[in-house]
Phi, psi and omega in degrees: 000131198280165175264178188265163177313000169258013154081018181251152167260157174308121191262204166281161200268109176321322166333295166314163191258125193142161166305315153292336187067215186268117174286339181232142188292134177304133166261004176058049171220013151252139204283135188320337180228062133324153191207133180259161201292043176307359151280325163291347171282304144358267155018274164310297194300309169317292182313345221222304187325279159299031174249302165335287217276358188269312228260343191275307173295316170306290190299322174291323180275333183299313202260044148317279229273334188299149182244178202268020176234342146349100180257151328314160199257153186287329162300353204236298171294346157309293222311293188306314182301319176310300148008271183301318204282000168278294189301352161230001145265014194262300179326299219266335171300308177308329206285291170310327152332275175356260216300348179283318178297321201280307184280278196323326196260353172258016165237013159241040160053042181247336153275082160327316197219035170109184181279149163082344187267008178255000000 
C-alpha cells in the first residue's frame, strides 16, 4: 500500500456515512452512491420481528413446563428459546436502523415519501 504524501496510511474516509467512516479502501468496482435494500429490510424485520419474539415466549414457556422424561427435552427448548430471543433482538435492532436510515434519508430530501419511490 504506497503511503500518502504526509507519509500516512490511508485512514477511515471521515466523510463516510458510519461510525467508523470506511473500513477498507474502495477497489473501485462498487459504485459510489450504493444504497442498501431498505424497504426490503423494513419489510423483513416488520414481518420477522413478532414472529421471533411469539416463537422466543412459546419456547420459554414449553421448557417451562417440560418434566425430565418429556421429548423435546427442556435443555433443547432452552437451546431454541435462545435462538428464537437472538434472533429477534437481531430483527427488532435491524428494524430501528432501518427507520433511523429511513428518517435520515427523508431529511436530507432523498425519500420525499418513504424508501422505494424514486
Amino acid at each position: 500500500m504506497q503511503d500518502r504524501p504526509s507519509g500516512r496510511r490511508p485512514g477511515p474516509d471521515p466523510d463516510r456515512e458510519g461510525i467508523l467512516g470506511r473500513l477498507l479502501p474502495r477497489t473501485g468496482t462498487e459504485p459510489l452512491t450504493a444504497r442498501s435494500a431498505l424497504r426490503l429490510r423494513l419489510i423483513l424485520s416488520v414481518l420477522f420481528a413478532p414472529l421471533f419474539v411469539a416463537g422466543a415466549v412459546l419456547f420459554w414457556i414449553w421448557s417451562g413446563r417440560a418434566g425430565p422424561q418429556d421429548v423435546p427435552s427442556a435443555d433443547s427448548l432452552r437451546v431454541l428459546a435462545w435462538i428464537s430471543t437472538a434472533l429477534a433482538v437481531f430483527a427488532v435492532l435491524d428494524l430501528l436502523v432501518v427507520l433511523r436510515r429511513i428518517s435520515h434519508a427523508r431529511q436530507a430530501g432523498r425519500y420525499p415519501d418513504g424508501p422505494g419511490t424514486r
